[in-house]
C-alpha positions as a Markdown table, in Angstrom:
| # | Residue | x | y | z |
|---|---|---|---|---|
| 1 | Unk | -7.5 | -2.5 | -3.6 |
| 2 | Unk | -5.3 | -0.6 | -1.4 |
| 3 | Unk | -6.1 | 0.4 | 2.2 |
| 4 | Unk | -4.7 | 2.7 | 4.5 |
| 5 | Unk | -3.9 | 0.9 | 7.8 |
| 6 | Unk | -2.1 | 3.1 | 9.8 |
| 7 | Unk | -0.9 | 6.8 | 8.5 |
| 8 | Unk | 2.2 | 6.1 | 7.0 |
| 9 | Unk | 1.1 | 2.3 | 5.6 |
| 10 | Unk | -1.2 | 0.9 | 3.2 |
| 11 | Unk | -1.9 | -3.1 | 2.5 |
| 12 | Unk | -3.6 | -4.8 | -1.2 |
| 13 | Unk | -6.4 | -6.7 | 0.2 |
| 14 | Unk | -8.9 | -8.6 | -1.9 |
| 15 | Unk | -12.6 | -9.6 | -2.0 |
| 16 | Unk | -12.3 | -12.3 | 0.6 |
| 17 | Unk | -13.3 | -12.6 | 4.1 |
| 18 | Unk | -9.5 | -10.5 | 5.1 |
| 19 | Unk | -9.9 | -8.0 | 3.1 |
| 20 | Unk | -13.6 | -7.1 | 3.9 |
| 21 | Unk | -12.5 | -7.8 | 7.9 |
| 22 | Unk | -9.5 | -5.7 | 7.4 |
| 23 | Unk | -12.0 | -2.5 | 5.5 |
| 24 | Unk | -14.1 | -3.4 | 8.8 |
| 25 | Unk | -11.7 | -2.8 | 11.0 |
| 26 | Unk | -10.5 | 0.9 | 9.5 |
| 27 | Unk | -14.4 | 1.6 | 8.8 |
| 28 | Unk | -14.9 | 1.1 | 12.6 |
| 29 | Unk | -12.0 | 3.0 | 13.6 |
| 30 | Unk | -13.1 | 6.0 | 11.7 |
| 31 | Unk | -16.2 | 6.1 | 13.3 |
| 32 | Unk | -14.8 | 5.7 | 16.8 |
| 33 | Unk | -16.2 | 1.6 | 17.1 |
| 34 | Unk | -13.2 | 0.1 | 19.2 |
| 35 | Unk | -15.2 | -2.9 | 20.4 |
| 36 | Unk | -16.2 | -3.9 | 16.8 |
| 37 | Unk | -12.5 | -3.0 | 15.4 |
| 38 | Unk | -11.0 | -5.4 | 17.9 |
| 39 | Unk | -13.8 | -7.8 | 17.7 |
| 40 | Unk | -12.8 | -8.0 | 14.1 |
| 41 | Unk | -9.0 | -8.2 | 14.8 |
| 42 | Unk | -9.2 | -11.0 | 17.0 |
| 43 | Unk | -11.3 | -12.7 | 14.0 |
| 44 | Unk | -8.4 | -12.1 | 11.7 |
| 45 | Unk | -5.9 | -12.9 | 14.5 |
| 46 | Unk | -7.6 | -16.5 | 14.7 |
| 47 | Unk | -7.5 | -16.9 | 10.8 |
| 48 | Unk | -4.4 | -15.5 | 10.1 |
| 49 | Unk | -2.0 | -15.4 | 12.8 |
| 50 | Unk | 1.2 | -14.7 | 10.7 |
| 51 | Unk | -0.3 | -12.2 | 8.8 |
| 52 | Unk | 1.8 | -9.2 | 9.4 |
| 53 | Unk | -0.6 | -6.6 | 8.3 |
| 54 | Unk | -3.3 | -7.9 | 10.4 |
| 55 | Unk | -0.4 | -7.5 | 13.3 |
| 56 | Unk | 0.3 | -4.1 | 12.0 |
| 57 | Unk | -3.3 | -3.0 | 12.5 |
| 58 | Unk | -3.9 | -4.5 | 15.7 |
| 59 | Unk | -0.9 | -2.9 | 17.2 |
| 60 | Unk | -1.9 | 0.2 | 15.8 |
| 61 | Unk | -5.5 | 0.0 | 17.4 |
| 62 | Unk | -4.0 | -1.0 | 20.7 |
| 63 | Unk | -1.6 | 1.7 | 20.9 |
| 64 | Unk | -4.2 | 4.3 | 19.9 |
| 65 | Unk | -6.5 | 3.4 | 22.5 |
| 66 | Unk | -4.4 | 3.3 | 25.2 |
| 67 | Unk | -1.3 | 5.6 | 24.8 |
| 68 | Unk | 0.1 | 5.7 | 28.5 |
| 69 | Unk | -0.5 | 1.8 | 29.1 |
| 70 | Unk | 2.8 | 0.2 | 29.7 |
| 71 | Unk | 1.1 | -3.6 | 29.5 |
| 72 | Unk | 0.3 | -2.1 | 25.5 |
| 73 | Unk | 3.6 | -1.6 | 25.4 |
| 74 | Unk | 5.5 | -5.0 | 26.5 |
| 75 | Unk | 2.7 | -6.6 | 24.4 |
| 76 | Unk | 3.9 | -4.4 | 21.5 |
| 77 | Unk | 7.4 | -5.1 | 21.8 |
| 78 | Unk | 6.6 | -9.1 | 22.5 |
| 79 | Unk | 4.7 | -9.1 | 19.2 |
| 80 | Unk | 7.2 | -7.3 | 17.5 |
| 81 | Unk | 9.8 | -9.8 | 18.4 |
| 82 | Unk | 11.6 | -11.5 | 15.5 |
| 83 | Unk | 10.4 | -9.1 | 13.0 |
| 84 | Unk | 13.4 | -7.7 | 10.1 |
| 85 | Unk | 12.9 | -5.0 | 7.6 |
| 86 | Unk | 12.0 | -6.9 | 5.0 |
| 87 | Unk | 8.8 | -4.8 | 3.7 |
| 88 | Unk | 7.2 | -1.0 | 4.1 |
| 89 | Unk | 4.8 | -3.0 | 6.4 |
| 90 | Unk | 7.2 | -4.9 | 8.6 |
| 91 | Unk | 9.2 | -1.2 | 8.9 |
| 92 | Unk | 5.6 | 0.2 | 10.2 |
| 93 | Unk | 6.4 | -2.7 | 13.0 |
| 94 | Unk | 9.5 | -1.5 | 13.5 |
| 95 | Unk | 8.1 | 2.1 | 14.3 |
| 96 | Unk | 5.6 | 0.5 | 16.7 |
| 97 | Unk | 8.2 | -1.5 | 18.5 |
| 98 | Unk | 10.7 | 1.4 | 19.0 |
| 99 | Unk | 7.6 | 3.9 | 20.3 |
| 100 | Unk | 7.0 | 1.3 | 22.5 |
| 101 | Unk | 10.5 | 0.8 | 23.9 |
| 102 | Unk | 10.9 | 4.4 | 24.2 |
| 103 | Unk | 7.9 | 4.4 | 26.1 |
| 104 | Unk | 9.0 | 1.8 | 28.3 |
| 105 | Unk | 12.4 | 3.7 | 28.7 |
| 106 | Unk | 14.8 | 1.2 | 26.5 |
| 107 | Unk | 15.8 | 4.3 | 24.2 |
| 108 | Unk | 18.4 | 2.0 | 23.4 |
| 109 | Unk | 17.2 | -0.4 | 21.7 |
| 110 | Unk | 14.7 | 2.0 | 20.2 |
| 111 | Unk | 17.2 | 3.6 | 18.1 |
| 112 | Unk | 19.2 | 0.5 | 17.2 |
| 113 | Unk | 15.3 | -0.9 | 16.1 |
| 114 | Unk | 14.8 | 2.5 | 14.0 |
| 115 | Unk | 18.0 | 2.5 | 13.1 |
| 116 | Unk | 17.4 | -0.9 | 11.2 |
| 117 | Unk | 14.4 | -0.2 | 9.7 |
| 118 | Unk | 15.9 | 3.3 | 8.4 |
| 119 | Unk | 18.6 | 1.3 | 6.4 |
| 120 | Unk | 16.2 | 0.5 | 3.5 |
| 121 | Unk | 14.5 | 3.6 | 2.0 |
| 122 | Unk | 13.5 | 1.6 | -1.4 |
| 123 | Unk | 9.8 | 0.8 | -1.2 |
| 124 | Unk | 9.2 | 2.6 | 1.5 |
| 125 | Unk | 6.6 | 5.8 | 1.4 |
| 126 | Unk | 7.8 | 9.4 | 2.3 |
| 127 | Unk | 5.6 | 9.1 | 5.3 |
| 128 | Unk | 6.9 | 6.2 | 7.0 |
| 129 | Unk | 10.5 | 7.3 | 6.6 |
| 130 | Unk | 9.4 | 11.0 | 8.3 |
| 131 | Unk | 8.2 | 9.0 | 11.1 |
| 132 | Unk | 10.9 | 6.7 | 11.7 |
| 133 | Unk | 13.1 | 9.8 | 11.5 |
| 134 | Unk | 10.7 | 12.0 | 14.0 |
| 135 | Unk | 10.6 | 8.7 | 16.2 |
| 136 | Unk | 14.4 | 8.7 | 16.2 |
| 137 | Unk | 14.8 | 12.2 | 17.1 |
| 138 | Unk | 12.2 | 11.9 | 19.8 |
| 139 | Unk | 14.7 | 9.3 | 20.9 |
| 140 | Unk | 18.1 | 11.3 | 20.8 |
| 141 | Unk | 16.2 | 14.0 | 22.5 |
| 142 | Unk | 15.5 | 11.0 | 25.8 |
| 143 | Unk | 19.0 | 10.2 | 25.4 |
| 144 | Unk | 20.1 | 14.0 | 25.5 |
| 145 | Unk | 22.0 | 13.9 | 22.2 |
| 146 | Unk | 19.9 | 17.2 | 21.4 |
| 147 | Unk | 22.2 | 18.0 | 17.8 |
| 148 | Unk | 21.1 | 14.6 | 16.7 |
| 149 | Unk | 18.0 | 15.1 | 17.5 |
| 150 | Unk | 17.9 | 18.3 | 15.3 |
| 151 | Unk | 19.6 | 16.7 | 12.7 |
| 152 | Unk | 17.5 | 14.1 | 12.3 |
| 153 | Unk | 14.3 | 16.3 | 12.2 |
| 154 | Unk | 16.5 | 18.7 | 9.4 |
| 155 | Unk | 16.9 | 15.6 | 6.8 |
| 156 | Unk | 15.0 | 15.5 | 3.6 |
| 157 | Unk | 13.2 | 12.1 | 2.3 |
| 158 | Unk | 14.8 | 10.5 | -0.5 |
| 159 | Unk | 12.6 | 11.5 | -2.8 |
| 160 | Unk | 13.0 | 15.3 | -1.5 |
| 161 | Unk | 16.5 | 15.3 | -2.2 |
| 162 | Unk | 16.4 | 13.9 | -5.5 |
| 163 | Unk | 17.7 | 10.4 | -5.2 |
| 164 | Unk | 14.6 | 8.8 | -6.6 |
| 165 | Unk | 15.5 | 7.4 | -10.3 |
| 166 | Unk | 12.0 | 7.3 | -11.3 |
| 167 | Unk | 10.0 | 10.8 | -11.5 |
| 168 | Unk | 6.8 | 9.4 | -10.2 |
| 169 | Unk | 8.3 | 7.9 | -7.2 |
């Protein structure tokens, strides 16, 4: 089935002990848990350590609970380290990674990090590819490149502009 695990991204879990821990950990998030979210996460951390959605969703968690924490955000940008734009999930990482940087103050290498995972658009849903863009213009507005910023807020998504080849994409 498919599950929403952060706004922009959703995973295909199964019925086995990752895909009922990953369910857990949105079900608990929704109703405001954090202890038994993260109590699950570090469950699936231990089990699968590579797994990228499981990474994805921990990262999310970490940065929703604590926004302003500039520890979250080394440990976001450590555990983003390596990671290319290979899938919609591993450009979700990228997001994280460059709100983190920009947090920390490297807008930098925030942009050059959205600016890799804006280079594929196939496979990748409308929502994820508004964010990257929104993060980006958050980061030409730090930078002070303010008509950037606009114009990167004034772009359509592919599928807006018509460059989708398949009507139901």
């Amino acid at each position: 089935m498919s599950l929403p695990i952060t706004g922009e991204v959703s995973a295909h879990v199964g019925p086995d002990v990752r895909g009922i821990l990953l369910g857990l950990v949105e079900i608990y998030q929704r109703q405001k848990k954090w202890k038994e979210a993260l109590k699950c996460l570090e469950r699936l951390r231990k089990l699968e350590p590579d797994d990228m959605v499981v990474r994805l969703s921990f990262i999310e968690l970490l940065m929703e609970l604590q926004p302003n924490d500039p520890s979250v955000f080394r440990r976001v940008v450590h555990m983003t380290e390596g990671v290319e734009n290979d899938s919609e999930i591993h450009a979700a990482l990228l997001l994280y990674k460059a709100k983190a940087a920009r947090k920390l103050g490297f807008n930098e290498a925030a942009r050059d990090v959205l600016t890799k995972a804006l280079r594929r658009k196939k496979d990748r849903s409308d929502d994820l590819l508004r964010a990257l863009r929104y993060e980006r213009a958050l980061v030409y507005e730090d930078l002070g490149e303010h008509k950037r910023a606009r114009s990167e807020l004034e772009k359509p998504c592919p599928r807006q502009a018509g460059l989708c080849r398949s009507p139901g994409l």
